[in-house]
C-alpha positions, 0 to 999 in steps of 0.5 A: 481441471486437475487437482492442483489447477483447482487449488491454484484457482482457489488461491487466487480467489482467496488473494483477491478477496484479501486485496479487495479489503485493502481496497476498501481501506484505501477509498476510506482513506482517500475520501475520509482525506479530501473531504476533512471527515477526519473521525471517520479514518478511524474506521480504517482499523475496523477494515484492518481488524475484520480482515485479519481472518482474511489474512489468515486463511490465505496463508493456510491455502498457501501452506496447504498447496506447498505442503500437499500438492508439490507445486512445480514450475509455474505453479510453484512460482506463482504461490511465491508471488502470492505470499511475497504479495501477501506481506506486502499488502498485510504491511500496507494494511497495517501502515493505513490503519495506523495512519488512519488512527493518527490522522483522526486524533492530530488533524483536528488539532491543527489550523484548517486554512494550514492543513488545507494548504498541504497536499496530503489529499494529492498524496494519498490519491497518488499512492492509491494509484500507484498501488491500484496499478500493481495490483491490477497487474498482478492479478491481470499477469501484466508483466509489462505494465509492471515495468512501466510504473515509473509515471505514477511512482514519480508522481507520487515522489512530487506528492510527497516532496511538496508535503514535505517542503509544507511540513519544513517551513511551516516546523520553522515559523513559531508554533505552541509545543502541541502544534509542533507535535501534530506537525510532526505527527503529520510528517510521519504519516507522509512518510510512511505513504512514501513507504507504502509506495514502496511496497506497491513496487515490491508487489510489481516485482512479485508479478514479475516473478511470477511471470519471467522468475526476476526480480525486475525492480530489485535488479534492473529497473532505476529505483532510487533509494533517496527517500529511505 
């Protein structure tokens, strides 16, 4: 194995280290979510703190291959991937630690029977999905099944259109100004999942440079901008 093959070898552990803590954050989420343990989503930050070092390291490796070892061609475009990867995962991990922190200080406040009703949990699922999809394509070089996210991307535009409708009617019917504001605070989490979604489709693109040099979903694919 050459030089640079060793590196690229490297690279690529370090970046699925980097993401099997954002793994770990997502199935926090998605149980601390379905079972109501809404105190325990504070341990989403601590993930998002112990993994900053992470972070850090891989973009040194990224540096050190551009700077030192003059990657070309396929090479070249998969350090690329890696770092449009990278800050798209890093924005995701932020977003899940502040929904974590937000969920766990304005769900308690809220009526069970009414936060039970919103499809929260089916959203978050859905999103996870989504975003298990990507990466797995990614690391697995699946150029087609990038392309084929549709399904569960639009599954995750239904998740979050019934929260949303929830979140709409239920702002209209007489609330107590603390109640209104947790509402509120719920709708932005819902929205910021619908971004995170989003995300996951720039990471599919980011598989697609890597394997064809296009950016499949910027360019050619149907994606809507309507929830933006």
């Amino acid at each position: 194995m050459s030089l640079i093959e060793t590196e690229i070898a490297k690279l690529r552990a370090r970046a699925y280290q980097v993401v099997q803590q954002l793994r770990q954050q997502l199935v926090l989420l998605d149980e601390g979510v379905r079972l109501g343990q809404w105190e325990r989503l504070r341990e989403i930050e601590k993930l998002r703190e112990q993994s900053l070092e992470g972070d850090m390291r891989l973009d040194r490796r990224c540096a050190r291959i551009l700077a030192l070892h003059q990657p070309v061609a396929n090479d070249l475009r998969f350090v690329l991937a890696v770092m449009r990867m990278h800050f798209y995962v890093d924005e995701i991990a932020e977003r899940l630690a502040t929904i974590g922190r937000r969920l766990a200080i304005h769900a308690p406040q809220l009526p069970s029977h009414v936060l039970q009703s919103l499809p929260l949990s089916l959203l978050v699922e859905r999103v996870r999905r989504l975003l298990e999809v990507c990466l797995d394509a990614f690391f697995r070089s699946d150029t087609e099944r990038s392309k084929r996210i549709d399904e569960e991307d639009n599954a995750v535009d239904e998740a979050y259109e019934a929260c949303l409708s929830l979140i709409t009617r239920t702002l209209t019917a007489p609330l107590s100004p603390s109640e209104s504001a947790c509402w509120i605070e719920i709708a932005i989490i819902v929205k910021t999942l619908e971004k995170i979604a989003d995300y996951a489709l720039d990471i599919a693109d980011a598989s697609i440079y890597y394997t064809e040099g296009i950016y499949y979903w910027h360019r050619f694919s149907r994606r809507s901008d309507s929830h933006s």
